[in-house]
C-alpha positions as CSV (number, residue, x, y, z in Angstrom):
1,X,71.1,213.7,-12.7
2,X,69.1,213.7,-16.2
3,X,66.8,211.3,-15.1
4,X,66.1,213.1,-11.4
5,X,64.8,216.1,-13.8
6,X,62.7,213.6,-16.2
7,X,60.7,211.9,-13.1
8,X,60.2,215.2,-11.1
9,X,58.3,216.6,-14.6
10,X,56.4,212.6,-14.5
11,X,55.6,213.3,-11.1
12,X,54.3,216.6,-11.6
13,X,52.2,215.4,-14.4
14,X,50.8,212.7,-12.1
15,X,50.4,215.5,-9.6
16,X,48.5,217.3,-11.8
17,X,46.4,215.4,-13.6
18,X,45.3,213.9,-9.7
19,X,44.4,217.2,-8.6
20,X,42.1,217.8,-11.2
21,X,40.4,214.3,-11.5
22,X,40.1,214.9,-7.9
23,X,38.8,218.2,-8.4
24,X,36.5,217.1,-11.3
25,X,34.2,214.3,-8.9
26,X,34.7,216.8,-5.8
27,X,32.3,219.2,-8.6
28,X,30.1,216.6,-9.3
29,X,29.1,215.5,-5.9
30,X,29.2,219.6,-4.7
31,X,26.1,219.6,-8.7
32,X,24.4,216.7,-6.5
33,X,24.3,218.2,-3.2
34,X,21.2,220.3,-2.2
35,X,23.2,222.2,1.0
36,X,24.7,223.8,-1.8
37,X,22.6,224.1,-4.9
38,X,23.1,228.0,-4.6
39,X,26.4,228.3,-5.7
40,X,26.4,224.6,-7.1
41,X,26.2,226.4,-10.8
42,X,28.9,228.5,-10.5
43,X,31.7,225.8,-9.4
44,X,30.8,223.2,-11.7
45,X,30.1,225.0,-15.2
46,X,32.3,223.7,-17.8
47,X,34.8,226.4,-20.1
48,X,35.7,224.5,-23.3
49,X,39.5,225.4,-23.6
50,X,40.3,223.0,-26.3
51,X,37.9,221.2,-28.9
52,X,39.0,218.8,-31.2
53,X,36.8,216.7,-33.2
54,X,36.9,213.3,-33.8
55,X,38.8,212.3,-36.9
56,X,37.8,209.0,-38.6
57,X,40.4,206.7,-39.8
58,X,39.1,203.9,-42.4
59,X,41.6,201.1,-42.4
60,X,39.4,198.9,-44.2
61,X,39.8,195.8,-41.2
62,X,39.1,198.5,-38.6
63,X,37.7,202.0,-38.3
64,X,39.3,204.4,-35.4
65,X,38.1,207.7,-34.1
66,X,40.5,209.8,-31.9
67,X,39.1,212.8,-30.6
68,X,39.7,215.6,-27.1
69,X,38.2,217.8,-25.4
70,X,39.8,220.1,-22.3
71,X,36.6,220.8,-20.8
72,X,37.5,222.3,-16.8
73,X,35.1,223.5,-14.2
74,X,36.5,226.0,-11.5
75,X,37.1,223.2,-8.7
76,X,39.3,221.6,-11.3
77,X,41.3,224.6,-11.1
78,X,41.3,224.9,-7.8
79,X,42.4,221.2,-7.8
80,X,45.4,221.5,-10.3
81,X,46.7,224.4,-8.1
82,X,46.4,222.7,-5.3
83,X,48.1,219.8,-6.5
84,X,51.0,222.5,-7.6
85,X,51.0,223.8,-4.4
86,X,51.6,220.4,-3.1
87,X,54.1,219.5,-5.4
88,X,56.4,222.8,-4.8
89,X,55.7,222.0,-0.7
90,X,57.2,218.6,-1.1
């Protein structure tokens, strides 16, 4: 039964993380489209949530740079919730 719990939380994050990749190209074509350059602004501004910058680590034979940014636009949103309203329907 422990494992049913661990892939319904994998799946969710799947779920999730679909939703708003989905949602993320569904803004970018809706910034590209003229039918809707009105509102175009609106849906597709970005709200940095989380900024972290990128930290340098010198290991001499290599140098790596790890960095994130959560940077959402509102049909992103609207993508994660519907992918959470799809996960809680099935």
């Amino acid at each position: 039964m422990r494992g049913d719990k661990t892939k319904g939380v994998l799946v969710l994050l799947l779920f999730l993380l679909t939703g708003a990749l989905l949602g993320g190209l569904l803004g970018e074509l809706i910034a590209s489209s003229a039918a809707l350059a009105d509102i175009a602004p609106y849906l597709v501004k970005k709200y940095t949530i989380f900024d972290m910058a990128p930290a340098s680590i010198n290991l001499f034979v290599m140098q790596v740079k790890l960095g994130f940014v959560l940077q959402p636009n509102l049909i992103s949103v609207v993508g994660i919730a519907l992918a959470l309203f799809l996960f809680r329907r099935f």
